[in-house]
N, C-alpha and C positions, 0 to 999 in steps of 0.2 A: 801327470796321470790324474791325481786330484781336480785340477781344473777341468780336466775332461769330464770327469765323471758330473761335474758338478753343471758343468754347461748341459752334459747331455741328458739330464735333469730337468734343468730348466728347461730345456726344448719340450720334453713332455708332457710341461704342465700347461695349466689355462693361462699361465701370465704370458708366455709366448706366443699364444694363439689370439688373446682377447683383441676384438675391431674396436676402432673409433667408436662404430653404431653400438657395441655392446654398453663400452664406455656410460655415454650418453643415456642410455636403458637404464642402466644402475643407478646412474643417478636421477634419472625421473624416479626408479622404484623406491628410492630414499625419500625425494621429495611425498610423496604420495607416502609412505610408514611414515612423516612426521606430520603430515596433514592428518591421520587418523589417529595417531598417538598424542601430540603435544595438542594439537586442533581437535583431536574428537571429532571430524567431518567421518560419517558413516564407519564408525571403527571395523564395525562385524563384518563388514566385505573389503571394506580397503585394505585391511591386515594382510587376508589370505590373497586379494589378486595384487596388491604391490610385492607381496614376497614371491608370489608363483613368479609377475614379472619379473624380479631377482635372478631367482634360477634357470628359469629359461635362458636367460643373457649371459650366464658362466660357461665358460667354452669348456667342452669335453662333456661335461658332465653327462648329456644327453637324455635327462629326463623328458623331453618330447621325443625324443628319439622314436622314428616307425620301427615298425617291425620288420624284417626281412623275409618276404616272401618267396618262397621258386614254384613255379608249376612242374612235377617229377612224376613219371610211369611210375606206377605203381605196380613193383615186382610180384603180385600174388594174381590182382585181377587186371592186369595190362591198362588197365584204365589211368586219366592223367590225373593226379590230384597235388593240390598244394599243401605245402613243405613248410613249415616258419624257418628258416637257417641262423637268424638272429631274434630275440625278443626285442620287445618296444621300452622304451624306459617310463620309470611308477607312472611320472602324468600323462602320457601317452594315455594309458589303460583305464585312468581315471578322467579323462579329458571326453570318453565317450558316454559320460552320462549329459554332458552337456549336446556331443554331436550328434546321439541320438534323441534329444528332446526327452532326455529324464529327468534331471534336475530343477528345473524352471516350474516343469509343474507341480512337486514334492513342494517346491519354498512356497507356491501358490496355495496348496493344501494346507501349508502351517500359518499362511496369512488367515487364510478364514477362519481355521481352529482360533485366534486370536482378536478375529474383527470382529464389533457387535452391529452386527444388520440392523439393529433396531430405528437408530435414526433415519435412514432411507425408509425404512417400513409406514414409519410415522408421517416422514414429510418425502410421500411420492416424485411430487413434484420436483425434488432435488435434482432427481435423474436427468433432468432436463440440464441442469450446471453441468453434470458430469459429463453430456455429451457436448456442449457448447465446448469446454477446454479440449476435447479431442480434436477441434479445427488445427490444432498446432500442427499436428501430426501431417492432418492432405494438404495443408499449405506447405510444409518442410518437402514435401514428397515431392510437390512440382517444382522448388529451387534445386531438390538435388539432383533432378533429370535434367533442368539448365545448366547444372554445373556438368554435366557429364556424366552422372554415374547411371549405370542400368537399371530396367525398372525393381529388379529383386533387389540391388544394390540399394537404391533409394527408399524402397519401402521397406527397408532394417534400419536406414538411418535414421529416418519421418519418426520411427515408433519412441524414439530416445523422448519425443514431445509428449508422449502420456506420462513422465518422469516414472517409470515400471521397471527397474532392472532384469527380473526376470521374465516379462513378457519381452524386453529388447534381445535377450540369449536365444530365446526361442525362439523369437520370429528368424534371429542373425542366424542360427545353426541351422534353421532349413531352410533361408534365400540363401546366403552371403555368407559362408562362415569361415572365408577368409579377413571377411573385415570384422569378425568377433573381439581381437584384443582393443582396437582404436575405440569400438561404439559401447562396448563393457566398460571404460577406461570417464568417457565422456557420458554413460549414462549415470552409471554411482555418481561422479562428480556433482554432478548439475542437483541431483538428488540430495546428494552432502549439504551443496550448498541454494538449497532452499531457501534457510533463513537470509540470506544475503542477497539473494537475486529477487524472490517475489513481492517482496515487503514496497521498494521503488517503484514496482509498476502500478500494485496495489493504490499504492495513495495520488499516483499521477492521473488515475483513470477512476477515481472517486473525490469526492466534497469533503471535510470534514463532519458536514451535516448527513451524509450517506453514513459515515462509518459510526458517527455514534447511534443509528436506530437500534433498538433495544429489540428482539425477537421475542415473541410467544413464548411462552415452555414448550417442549414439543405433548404429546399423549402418550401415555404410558402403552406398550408393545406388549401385547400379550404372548405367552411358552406357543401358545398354540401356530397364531400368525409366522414366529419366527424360526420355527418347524419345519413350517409351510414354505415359507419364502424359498430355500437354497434349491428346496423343490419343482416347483414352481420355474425359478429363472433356468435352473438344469433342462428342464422339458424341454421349455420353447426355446433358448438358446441353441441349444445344442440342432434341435428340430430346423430352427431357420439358418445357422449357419455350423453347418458339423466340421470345420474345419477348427473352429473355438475349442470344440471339445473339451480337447487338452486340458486347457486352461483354465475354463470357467467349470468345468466337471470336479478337477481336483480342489477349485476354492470352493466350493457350493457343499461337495463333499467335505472338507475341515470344516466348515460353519456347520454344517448338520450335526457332525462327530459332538460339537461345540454345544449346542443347544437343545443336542436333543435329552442331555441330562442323565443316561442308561451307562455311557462309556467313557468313564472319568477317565480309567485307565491311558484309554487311546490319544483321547481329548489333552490329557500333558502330553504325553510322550509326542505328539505330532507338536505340541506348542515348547516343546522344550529338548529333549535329545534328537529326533529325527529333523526338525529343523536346523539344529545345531551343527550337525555331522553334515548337512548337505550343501551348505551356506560354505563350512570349510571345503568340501569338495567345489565348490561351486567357483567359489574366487580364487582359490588354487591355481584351478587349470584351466579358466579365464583370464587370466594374469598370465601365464605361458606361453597364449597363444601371444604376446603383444614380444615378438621377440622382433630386434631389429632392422630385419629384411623387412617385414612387413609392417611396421611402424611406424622408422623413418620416412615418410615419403609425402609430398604433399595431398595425397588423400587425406592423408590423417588430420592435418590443419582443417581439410574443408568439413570433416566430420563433424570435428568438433564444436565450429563455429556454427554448421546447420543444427547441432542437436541445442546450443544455447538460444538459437533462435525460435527451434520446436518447438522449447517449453516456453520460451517469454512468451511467443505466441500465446501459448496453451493457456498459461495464469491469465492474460492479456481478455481471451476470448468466454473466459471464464467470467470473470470482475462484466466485463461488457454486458451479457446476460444476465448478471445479475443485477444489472441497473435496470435492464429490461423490466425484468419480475420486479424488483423496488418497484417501478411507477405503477405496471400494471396491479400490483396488490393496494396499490395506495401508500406507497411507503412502509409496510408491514415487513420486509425483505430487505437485509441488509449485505450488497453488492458485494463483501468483502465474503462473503462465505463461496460465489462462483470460485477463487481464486483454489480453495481446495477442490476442483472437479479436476485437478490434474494426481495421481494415484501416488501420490507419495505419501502412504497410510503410517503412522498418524500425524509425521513431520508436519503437513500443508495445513492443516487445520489447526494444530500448535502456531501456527505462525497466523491463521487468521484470529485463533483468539487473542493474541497480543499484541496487532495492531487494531484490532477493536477496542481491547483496555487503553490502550496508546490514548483513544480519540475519548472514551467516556470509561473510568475505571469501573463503572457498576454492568459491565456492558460483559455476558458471558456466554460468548458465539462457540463454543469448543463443539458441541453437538450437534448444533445447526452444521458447524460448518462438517461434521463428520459422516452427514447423509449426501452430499455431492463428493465426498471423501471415499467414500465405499464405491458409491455411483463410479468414479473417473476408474478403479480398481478394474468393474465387471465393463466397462468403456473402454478400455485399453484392450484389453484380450479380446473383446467383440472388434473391435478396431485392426489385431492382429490377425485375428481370424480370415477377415475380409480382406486381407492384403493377400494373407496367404493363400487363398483360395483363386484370387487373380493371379499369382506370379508362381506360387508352389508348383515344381512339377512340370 
């Protein structure tokens, strides 16, 4: 009788139920908590999306769980209407601020509360790096239509090459957003690991004598100009391509909140609890969706290896124009600052100022390189925008 009870026990727990592929899950989801925990790669998103991956992969549990719908007459006015019969489980309900396009642009708003415009304001010209590293992106787009995948398909994987986590959610949640857990998975990665991949291409596609040029100080950015600015890009942005909106409305908005000096209040609370709170919703139920139906599959290999090529491209096509600008300045430009016009704010420009000290230690690119840094940010979501506008719909 005991054994009975115990067997039939066990039949209704997750150990009887759990697949191979869940298997497998958990322990990527492991690997990825000790990548962010003991490695420090991207902790503030890898935490919440390798543990949402976790839970999604526990059988029973059913926190994606949908909701159960009926269409039923409605006994008062004969009319048909829908019934819930079952509720959705927590990440379900939390999973549609990412399926509706809310979260991606709140993290967007808290970036610009945080970023300082001023070295793009300074040195215009930057913008030029920022849009040279977005080649990654339409180059990645036509390998991943040779591999197979559709143009929406491809044009959520291409964008992993701006290195933008949350411009890749939102382009993914409204082409493709069944392939949200693999390109969420491989955009934070590649992001993580910045210091590790750009540094190589950087100096293979530069001199020693390129990376020690010493830059200008930049000019000091007046309250006024930088006011102005979020202003300014909001208009015509949104004017010439209103499918950006989204994205560059909520950054231009946190930079305004930021600099206009009236609303300290807002200005943290966006750089500090509301970013905070949406970052955990955000890699949560991003992390969810990567459960192992949809996972496993050689998709996901090809994702991953296009979104590594995206961005090599990206730093690649970045460094290249910036040797450009070197010659054409006279050598006044130093090529290692293209390599941040890929949006990984402020990670890519940390890594350009350290392999500039690398080559001359009195050598202090961090601002320079933080005007093609800003640039590749409002590059990526004008990049997205324009995908979107072709495939959306």
């Amino acid at each position: 009788m005991l054994i009975d009870i115990l067997k039939d026990f066990l039949q209704s727990t997750g150990f009887a139920e759990i697949t191979g592929g869940q298997i497998i899950m958990l322990l990527v989801s492991f690997v990825l908590l000790y990548l962010a925990i003991k490695k420090e790669f991207e902790p503030l998103l890898l935490v919440p999306i390798a543990f949402g991956m976790l839970l999604a992969n526990l059988p029973l549990a059913g926190l994606m769980k949908e909701p159960i719908v009926e269409i039923v007459t409605d006994p008062t006015t004969g009319k048909m209407v829908s019934e819930t019969k079952e509720l959705g489980g927590l990440l379900y309900y939390l999973y549609q601020g990412v399926k509706l396009g809310i979260y991606p642009p709140l993290i967007f708003m808290g970036v610009g509360a945080m970023t300082d415009f001023g070295p793009l304001i300074a040195n215009p010209k930057s913008v030029l790096l920022g849009a040279a590293a977005q080649f990654g992106i339409f180059f990645t787009f036509v390998g991943a239509i040779i591999l197979g995948f559709t143009g929406p398909e491809s044009a959520s994987i291409a964008i992993i090459g701006g290195a933008d986590g949350p411009t890749a959610l939102y382009l993914t949640s409204q082409l493709a957003d069944h392939l949200l857990g693999p390109i969420a998975v491989a955009a934070y990665s590649y992001m993580a690991l910045v210091p590790i991949i750009q540094p190589p291409i950087m100096k293979a596609l530069t001199t020693e004598e390129e990376r020690k040029i010493k830059m200008e100080q930049l000019r000091p950015v007046s309250k006024k100009e930088k006011i102005i600015f979020p202003i300014i890009v909001t208009v015509f942005v949104v004017l010439l391509l209103p499918s950006a909106g989204p994205l560059v409305g909520m950054l231009m908005l946190g930079n305004l909140i930021r600099e206009s000096g009236v609303v300290e209040r807002l200005s943290k609370t966006i750089q500090n609890e509301l970013i905070n709170i949406v970052t955990i919703f955000l890699g949560l139920t991003v992390g969810a969706t990567a459960n192992a139906e949809t996972f496993l599959s050689p998709d996901t290999l090809k994702i991953i290896a296009l979104g590594l090529i995206a961005f090599s491209v990206g730093t690649a096509t970045g460094v290249l124009f910036g040797k450009i600008m070197c010659k054409a300045t006279g050598g006044k430009v130093n090529p290692l600052i293209g390599a941040a016009g890929v949006s990984a704010v402020p990670m890519a420009s940390r890594v350009v100022q350290k392999v500039g000290q690398e080559a001359n230690p009195r050598n202090f690119l961090l601002m320079h390189a933080m005007g093609p840094n800003v640039a590749g940010v409002i590059g990526s979501a004008i990049a997205a925008g324009l995908l979107l506008m072709f495939f959306g719909g």
